[in-house]
C-alpha positions as CSV (number, residue, x, y, z in Angstrom):
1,X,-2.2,25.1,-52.7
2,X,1.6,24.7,-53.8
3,X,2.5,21.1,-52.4
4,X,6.5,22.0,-53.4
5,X,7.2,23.8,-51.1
6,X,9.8,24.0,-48.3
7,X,10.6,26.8,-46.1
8,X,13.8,26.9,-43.0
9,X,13.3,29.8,-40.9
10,X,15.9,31.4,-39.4
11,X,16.2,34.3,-36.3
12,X,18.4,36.3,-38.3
13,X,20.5,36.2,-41.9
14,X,23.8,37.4,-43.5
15,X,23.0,39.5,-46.6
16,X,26.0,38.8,-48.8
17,X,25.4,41.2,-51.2
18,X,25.2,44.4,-48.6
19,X,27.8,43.0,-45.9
20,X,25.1,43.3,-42.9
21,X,23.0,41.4,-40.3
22,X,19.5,41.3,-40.4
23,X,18.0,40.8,-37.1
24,X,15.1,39.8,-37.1
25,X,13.0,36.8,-38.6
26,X,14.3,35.4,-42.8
27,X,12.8,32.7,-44.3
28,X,14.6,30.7,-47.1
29,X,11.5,29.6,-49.4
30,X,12.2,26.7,-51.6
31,X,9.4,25.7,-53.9
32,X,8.1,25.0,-57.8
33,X,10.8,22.7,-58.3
34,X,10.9,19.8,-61.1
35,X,11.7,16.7,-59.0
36,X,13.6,16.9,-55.0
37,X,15.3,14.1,-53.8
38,X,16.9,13.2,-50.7
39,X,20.1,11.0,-49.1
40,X,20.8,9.9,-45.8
41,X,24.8,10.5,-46.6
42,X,25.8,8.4,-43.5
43,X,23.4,5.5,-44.4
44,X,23.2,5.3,-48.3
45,X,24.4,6.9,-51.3
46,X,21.4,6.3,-53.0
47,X,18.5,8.9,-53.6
48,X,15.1,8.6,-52.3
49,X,12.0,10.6,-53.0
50,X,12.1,14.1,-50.9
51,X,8.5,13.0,-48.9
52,X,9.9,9.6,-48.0
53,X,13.5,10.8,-46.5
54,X,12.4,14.4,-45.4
55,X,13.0,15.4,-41.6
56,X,12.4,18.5,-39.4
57,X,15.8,20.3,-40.9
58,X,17.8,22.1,-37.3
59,X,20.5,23.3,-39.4
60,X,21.5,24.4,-43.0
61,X,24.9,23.4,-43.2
62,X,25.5,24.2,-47.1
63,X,24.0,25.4,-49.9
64,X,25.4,24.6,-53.1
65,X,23.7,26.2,-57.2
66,X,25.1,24.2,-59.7
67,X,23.6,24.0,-63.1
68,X,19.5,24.0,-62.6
69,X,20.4,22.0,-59.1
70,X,19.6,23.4,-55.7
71,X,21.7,21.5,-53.1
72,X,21.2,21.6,-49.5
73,X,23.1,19.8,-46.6
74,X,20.7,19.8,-43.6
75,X,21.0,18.3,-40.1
76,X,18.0,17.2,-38.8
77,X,16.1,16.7,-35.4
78,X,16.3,13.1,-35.3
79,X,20.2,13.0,-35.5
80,X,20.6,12.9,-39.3
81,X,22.5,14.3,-42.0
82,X,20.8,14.7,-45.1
83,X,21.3,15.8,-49.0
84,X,18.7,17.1,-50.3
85,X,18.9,18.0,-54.5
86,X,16.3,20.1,-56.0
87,X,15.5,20.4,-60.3
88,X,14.8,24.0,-61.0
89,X,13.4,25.2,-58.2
90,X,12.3,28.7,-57.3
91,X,14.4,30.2,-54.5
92,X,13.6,33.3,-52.4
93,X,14.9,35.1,-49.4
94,X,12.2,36.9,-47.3
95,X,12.8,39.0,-44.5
């Protein structure tokens, strides 16, 4: 079993690429990554080890590919903003 692995799911998605809505159920799949760490931006500018700061993620606020990093600002269910930095991860969109 794949241990890195995180997956949002989401009722619906903007595909950039074709300009359209896709009702219906998309999945961001984040996984196989390197290292994934994570900051309470609010609390601490230091990083933490994803499993130790990870929440239930409500809403994907940004998304940001720089370099082999995967960025994500999340909001979570117990009130908290978090950064979460993947190292070469492998990124899908399913729908």
């Amino acid at each position: 079993m794949d241990q890195k692995r995180l997956e949002i799911h989401f009722t619906g998605c903007w595909e950039l690429a074709t300009q359209h809505y896709h009702e219906g159920p998309c999945y961001l799949v984040i996984h196989q990554w390197h290292a994934a760490h994570c900051q309470e931006e609010a609390v601490s500018k230091r990083f933490i080890p994803l499993e130790q700061g990870m929440g239930i993620v409500s809403l994907l606020l940004a998304i940001t590919w720089v370099d082999e990093q995967l960025e994500l600002i999340v909001h979570t269910l117990d009130n908290r903003y978090l950064l979460l930095r993947f190292t070469q991860p492998r990124v899908e969109v399913i729908r």
